[in-house]
Structures are given as structure tokens and as C-alpha cells.
C-alpha positions as CSV (number, residue, x, y, z in Angstrom):
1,X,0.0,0.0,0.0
2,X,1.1,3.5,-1.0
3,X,2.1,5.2,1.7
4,X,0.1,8.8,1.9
5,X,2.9,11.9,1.5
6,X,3.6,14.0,4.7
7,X,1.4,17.3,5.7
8,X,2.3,20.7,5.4
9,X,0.4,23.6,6.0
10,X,1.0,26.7,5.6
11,X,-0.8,30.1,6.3
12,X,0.1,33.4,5.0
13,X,0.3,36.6,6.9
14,X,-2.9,37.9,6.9
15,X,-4.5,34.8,7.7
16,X,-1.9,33.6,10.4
17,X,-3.9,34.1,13.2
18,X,-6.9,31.8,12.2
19,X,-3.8,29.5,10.4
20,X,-2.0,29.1,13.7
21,X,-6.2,27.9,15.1
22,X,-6.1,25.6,12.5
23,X,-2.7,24.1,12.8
24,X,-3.3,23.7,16.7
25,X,-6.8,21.9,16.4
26,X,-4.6,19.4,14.0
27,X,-1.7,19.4,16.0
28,X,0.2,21.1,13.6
29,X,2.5,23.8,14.1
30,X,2.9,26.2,10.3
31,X,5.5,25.9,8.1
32,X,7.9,28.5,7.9
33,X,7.8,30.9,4.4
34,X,8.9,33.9,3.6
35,X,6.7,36.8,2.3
36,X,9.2,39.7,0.5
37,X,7.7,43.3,-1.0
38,X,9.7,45.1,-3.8
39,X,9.0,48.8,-4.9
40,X,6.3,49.5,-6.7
41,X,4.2,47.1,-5.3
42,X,5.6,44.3,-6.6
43,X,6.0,40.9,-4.2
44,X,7.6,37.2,-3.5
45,X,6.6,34.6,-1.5
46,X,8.5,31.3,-1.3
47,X,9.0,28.2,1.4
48,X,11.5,27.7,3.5
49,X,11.1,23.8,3.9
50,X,11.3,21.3,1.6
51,X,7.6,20.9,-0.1
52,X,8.9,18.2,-3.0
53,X,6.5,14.9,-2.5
54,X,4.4,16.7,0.2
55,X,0.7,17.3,0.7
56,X,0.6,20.9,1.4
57,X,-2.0,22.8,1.9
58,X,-2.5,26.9,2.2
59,X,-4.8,29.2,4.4
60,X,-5.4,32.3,2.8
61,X,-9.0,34.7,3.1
62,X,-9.0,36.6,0.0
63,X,-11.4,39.3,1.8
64,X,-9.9,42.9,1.6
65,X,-8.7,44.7,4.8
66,X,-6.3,48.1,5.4
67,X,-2.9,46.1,4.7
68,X,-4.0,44.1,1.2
69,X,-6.7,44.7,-1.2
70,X,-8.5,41.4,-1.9
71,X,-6.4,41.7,-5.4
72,X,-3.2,41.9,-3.9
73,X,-3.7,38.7,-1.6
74,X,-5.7,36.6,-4.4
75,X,-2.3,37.6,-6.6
76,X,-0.4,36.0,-3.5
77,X,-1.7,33.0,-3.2
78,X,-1.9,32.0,-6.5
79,X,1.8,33.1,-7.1
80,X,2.5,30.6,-3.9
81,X,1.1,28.1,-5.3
82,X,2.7,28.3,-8.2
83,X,6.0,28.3,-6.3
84,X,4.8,25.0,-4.5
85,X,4.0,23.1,-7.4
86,X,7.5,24.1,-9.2
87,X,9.2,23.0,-5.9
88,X,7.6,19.6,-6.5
89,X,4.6,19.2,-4.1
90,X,2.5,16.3,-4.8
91,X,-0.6,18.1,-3.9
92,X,-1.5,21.7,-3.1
93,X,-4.8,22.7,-1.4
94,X,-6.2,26.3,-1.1
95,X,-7.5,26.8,2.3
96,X,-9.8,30.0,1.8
97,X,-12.8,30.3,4.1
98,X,-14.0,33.5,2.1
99,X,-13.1,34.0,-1.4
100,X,-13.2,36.9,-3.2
101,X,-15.5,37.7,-6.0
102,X,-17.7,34.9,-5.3
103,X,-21.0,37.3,-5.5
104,X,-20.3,38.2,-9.1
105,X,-21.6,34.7,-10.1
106,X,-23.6,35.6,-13.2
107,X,-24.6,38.3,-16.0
108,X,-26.8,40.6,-14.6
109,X,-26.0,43.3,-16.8
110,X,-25.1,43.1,-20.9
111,X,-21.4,42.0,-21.0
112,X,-21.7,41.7,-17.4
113,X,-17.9,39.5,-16.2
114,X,-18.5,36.4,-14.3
115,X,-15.8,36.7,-11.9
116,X,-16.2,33.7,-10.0
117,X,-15.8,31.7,-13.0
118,X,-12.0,33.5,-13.9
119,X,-11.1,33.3,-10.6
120,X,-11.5,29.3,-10.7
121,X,-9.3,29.5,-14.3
122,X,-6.7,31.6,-12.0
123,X,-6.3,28.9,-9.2
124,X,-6.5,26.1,-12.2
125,X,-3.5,27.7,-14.2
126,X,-1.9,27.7,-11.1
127,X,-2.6,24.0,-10.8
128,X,-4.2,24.3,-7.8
129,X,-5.5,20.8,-7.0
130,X,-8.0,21.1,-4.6
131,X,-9.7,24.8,-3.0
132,X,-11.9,24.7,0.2
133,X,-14.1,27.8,0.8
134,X,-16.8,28.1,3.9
135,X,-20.7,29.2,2.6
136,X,-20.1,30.4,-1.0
137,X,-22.3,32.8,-1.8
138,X,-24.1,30.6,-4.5
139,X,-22.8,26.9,-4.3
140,X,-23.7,25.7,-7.6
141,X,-21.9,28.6,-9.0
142,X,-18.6,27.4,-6.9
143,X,-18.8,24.1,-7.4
144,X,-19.4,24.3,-11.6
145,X,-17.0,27.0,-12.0
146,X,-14.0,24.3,-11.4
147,X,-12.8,21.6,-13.9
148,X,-9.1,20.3,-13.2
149,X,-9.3,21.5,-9.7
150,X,-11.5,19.9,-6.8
151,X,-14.2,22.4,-5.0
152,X,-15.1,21.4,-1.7
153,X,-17.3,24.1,0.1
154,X,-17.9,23.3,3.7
155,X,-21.4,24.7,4.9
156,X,-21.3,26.3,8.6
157,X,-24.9,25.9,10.4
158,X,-23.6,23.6,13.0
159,X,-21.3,25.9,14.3
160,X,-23.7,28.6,14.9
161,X,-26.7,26.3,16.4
162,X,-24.3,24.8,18.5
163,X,-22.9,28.6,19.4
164,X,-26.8,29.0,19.8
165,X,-28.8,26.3,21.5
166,X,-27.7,26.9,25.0
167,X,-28.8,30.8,24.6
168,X,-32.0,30.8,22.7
169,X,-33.6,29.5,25.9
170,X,-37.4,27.5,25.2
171,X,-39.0,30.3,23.8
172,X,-40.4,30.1,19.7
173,X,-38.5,30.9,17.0
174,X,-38.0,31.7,13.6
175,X,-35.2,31.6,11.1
176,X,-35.5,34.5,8.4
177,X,-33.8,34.5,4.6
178,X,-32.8,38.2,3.7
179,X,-33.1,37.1,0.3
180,X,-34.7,34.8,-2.5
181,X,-31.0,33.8,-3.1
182,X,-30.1,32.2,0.6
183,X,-33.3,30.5,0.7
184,X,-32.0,27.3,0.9
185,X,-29.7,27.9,3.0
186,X,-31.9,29.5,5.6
187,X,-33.9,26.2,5.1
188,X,-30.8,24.0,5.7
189,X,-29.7,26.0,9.5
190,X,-33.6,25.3,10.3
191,X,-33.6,21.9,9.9
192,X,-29.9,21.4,12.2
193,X,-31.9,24.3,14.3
194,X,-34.9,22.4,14.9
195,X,-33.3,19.2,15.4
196,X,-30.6,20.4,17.9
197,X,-33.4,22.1,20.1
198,X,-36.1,19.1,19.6
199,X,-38.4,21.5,18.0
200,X,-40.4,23.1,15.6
201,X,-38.4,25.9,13.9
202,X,-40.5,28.5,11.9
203,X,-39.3,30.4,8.4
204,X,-40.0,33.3,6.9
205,X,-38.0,35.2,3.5
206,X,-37.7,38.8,2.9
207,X,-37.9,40.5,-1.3
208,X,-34.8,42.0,-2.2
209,X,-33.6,43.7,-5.7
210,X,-30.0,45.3,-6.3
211,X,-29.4,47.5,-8.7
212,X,-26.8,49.7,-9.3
213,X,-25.8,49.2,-5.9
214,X,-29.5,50.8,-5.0
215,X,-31.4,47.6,-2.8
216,X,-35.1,47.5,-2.9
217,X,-38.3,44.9,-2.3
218,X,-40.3,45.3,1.1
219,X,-42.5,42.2,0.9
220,X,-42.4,39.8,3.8
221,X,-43.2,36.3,4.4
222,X,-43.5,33.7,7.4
223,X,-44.3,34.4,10.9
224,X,-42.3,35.7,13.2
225,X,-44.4,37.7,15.6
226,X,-43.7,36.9,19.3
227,X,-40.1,34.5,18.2
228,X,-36.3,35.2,18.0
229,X,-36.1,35.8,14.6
230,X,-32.5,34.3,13.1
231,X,-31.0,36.2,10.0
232,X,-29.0,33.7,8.0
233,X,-26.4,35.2,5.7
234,X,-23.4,34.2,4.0
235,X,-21.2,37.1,4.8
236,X,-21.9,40.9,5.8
237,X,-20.4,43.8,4.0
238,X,-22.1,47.0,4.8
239,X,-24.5,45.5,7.2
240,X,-27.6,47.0,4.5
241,X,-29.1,44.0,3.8
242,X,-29.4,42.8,7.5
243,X,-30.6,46.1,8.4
244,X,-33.5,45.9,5.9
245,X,-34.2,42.1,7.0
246,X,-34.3,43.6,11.0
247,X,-36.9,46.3,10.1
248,X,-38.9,43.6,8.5
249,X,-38.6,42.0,11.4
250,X,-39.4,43.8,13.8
251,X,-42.2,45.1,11.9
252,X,-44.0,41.8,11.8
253,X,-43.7,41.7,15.9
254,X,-40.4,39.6,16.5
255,X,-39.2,39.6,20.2
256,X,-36.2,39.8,19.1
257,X,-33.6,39.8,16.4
258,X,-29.9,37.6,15.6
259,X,-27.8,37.5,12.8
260,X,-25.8,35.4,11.7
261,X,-23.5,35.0,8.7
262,X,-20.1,32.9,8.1
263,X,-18.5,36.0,7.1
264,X,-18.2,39.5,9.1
265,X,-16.4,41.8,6.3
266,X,-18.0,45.0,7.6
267,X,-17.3,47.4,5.1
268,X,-16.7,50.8,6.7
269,X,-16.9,49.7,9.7
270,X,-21.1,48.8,9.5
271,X,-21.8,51.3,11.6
272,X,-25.8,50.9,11.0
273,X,-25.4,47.2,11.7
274,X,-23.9,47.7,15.2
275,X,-26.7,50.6,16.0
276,X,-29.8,50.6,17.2
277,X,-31.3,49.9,14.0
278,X,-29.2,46.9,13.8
279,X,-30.1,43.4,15.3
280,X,-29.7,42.5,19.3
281,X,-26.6,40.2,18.3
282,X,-24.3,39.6,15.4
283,X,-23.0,36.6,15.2
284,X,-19.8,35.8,13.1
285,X,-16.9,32.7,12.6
286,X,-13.5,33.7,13.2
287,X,-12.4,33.6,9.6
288,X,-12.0,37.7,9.0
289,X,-10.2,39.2,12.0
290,X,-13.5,42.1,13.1
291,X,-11.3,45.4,12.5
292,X,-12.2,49.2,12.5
293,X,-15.5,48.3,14.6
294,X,-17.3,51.0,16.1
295,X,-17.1,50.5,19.9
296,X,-21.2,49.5,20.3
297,X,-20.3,46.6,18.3
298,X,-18.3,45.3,21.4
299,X,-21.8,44.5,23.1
300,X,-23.8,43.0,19.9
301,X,-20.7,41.4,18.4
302,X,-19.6,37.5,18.8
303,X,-17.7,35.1,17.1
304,X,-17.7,31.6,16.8
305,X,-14.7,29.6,15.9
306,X,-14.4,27.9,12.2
307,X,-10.5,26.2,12.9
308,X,-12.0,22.8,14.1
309,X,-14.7,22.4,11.5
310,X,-11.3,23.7,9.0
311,X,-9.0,21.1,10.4
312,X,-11.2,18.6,10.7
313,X,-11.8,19.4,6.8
314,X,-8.2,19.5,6.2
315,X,-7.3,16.3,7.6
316,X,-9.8,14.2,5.9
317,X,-8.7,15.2,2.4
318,X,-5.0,14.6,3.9
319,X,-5.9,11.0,5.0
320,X,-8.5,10.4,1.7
321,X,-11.3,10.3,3.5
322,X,-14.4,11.9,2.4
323,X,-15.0,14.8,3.6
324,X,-19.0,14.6,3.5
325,X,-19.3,12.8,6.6
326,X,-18.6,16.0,8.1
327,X,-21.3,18.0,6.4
328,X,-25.0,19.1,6.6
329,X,-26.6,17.8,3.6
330,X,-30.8,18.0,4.9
């Protein structure tokens, strides 16, 4: 029997915090790289061990923050990766919770780009061999975007219902989709919801249209009156969408109001998100360090840890095991 090449993994700068999370839950410590900048902007990154005949594998969020646009580190990675395969390495993995340019998925506009789709020609030229990315923000669109290189998108509900159960207390509620879009996944953290609890989880969906970066739709549906009313996203950016979901909330007579999404980006510092027009909570993984907060996000904000369900994720595709026994699928 073949014997199954040696780990490495690897996270680069920007990421190290949640890398070192990851590389603890396995065990792990990270491999040591080096990360140069030249004048005008230009940039090297290389190993420092020996990666020839090794499984490697990379953590790197592509989300933009103050020290790197999301450009500069999707440029990067893809530049690492290409380093690691000409240094020999059986098989590389891209670890990246969020990726960027996921939410361009489709035309919407004449000669509209599909971003997504070039960014999964990027990490193939590279010969990436595998990418792992936490609640895409359309998962068909992720997964069909790839040919030579294997998607595996890990879905987060369990984290947050776990995070969740033990503070919801017995009273009703009802989980709320801002959007047509993320009804199915709404419908997939009810189902964990109501089974983790031992009951009856209600739904409801809110209308929304974006156009020209102008969001509109007001009609509301489910029943929420009297509940804790959960907000399931994939990520937040400005905080406008959960806003608008909160008011609709609200107005149909919800006790009270959580969000929660796999992704805190908080553009700007989502200063209406954190106020009183926001929810009661915000809840978050771990994946995008929260920076540039205002300080009443201190008492609505909370995170919940992604490394575990990462390095769990990570070591079945080391070992070849499948990585679907650790996945939602109802």
C-alpha cells in the first residue's frame, strides 16, 4: 500500500492568526515561508522547507482589509502556489474560508464578467488541486465554475446552532432568509436548528432587488411575531441587507432579532449594523479578524470559531477520507 505523503500547512500573513487555530486543532504547528515586497508594489513569496513529495496545503481569506486589497492577496496565493508546485509538491490545497469575487456569479448586466468563474481559471492555471471555501455565496456557482481542480465548500450551520442552543432558551423561534438567493440555506440551519433544540423551527423570506448598488423589495413572508427571529447570511459587507431584513422584522412583531452569517467583512466599519437599527446580536466565525468596529459593536458582536470544522476538513482530504461525513446535507 502506497504510503500517503507528509502534511504541510501553511498560512500566510494575513491569515496567520486563524492558520495558527487551524494548525493547533490538528496538532500542527505552520510551516515557515517567507513573504518579501519590492518597490512598486511588486512581491515574493517562497518556502523555506522542503515541499517536494508533500501534501501541502495553504490558508489564505481573499477578503480585503487596510494592509492588502482582496487583489493583492488573491495575486499571492496564486503566485505561492505556483511556487509550491514548481518546488515539487504532490498536492496543493487552497484553504480559503471566504473567497473573493464569489458574489459576481452571473450576467446581470449586458457584458456583465462572471468573476467567479476566472477566478476558478486563475487557481487552475496555477494547478491548484484542490480549493476549500466556507458558505459560498451561490454553491452551484462554486462548485461548476471548477474543472481540473476539486471544490469542496464546507457549509457552517452547525457551528452557529451549536454557538446557539444553549442561549436561545425555550421560547419560539423563527429563522429569516434576507433574500430569495439564501433561501436554501436558511432552510438547511432550520432543519440542524430544529433538530438540535427538539423542535419546531418557523421560516419566513424577505424581497430583495439590487441594482446599481440601489437595494429594494419590502415584501415579507413567514411568521415571526412573538419569536427570536434568526438572520442567516453568507457574509456581511455594509451591514444593509441585515438592516432591511431587521426592520422587516421587527415590523412583523419579533421579540427579538440575531444575525448570523459565516462572514463579518463589515465594510466601513457597519456602523448601521452595530446601532440601534441593527439586530440585538451579530454573530460571526472567526475567519475575517473584526477590525475598524465601532465601539457598540463590542456589546452585539460575537464570534464563533471555524479552525476545528477547517482542520477537521483539512485532515480528511489529507488522510482520503471523504469529507462529507462531516457535512450538513438535509
Amino acid at each position: 500500500m502506497t504510503k500517503a505523503p507528509d502534511m504541510i500547512l501553511f498560512g500566510l500573513e494575513t491569515s496567520r492568526t486563524f492558520a495558527e487555530a487551524v494548525a493547533s486543532h490538528l496538532g500542527r504547528s505552520l510551516a515557515a515561508h517567507e513573504e518579501r515586497d519590492f518597490e512598486y508594489g511588486e512581491h515574493k513569496t517562497r518556502p523555506l522547507v522542503e515541499v517536494g513529495g508533500r501534501d501541502v496545503f495553504v490558508i489564505q481569506n481573499l477578503n480585503g482589509d487596510p494592509a492588502q486589497s482582496a487583489n493583492d492577496k488573491l495575486v499571492r496565493l496564486l503566485f505561492f502556489i505556483g511556487a509550491l508546485k514548481d518546488a515539487g509538491a504532490t498536492r496543493v490545497t487552497a484553504v480559503s474560508p471566504y473567497l473573493a469575487f464569489s458574489r459576481k456569479d452571473r450576467r446581470t448586466k449586458p457584458r456583465d464578467p462572471v468573476n467567479s468563474r476566472y477566478v476558478a481559471a486563475l487557481f487552475e492555471a496555477m494547478r491548484t488541486d484542490c480549493i476549500v471555501t466556507c458558505e459560498a455565496h451561490n454553491v452551484s456557482a462554486f462548485e461548476n465554475a471548477f474543472r481540473s481542480c476539486r471544490p469542496e465548500h464546507v457549509p457552517t450551520p452547525d457551528l452557529f446552532v451549536e454557538d446557539l442552543a444553549s442561549r436561545l432558551g425555550n421560547g419560539p423561534v423563527a429563522v429569516v432568509s434576507p433574500d430569495a438567493g439564501g433561501a436554501k440555506r436558511a432552510e438547511l440551519f432550520r432543519t440542524r436548528l430544529e433538530r438540535r433544540l427538539g423542535r419546531a423551527a418557523g421560516k419566513a423570506i424577505l424581497d430583495k432587488h439590487r441594482s446599481m448598488g440601489v437595494v429594494s423589495g419590502t415584501l415579507f413572508a413567514g411568521d415571526v411575531a412573538g419569536r427570536t427571529a434568526i438572520i442567516v447570511d453568507d457574509l456581511i459587507s455594509s451591514g444593509t441587507t441585515i438592516v432591511r431584513a431587521t426592520h422587516a422584522c421587527r415590523n412583523a412583531g419579533a421579540e427579538r432579532v440575531i444575525a448570523v452569517a459565516a462572514h463579518g467583512v463589515f465594510t466601513g466599519g457597519a456602523p448601521a449594523l452595530f446601532g440601534a437599527e441593527g439586530p440585538d446580536e451579530v454573530v460571526v466565525t472567526d475567519t475575517i479578524p473584526p477590525a475598524g468596529l465601532p465601539e457598540q459593536a463590542r456589546a452585539k458582536l460575537r464570534l464563533v470559531s471555524a479552525a476545528s470544522l477547517i482542520g477537521n476538513v483539512i485532515a480528511r482530504l489529507h488522510a482520503g477520507e471523504p469529507v462529507s461525513d462531516l457535512l450538513p446535507y438535509d
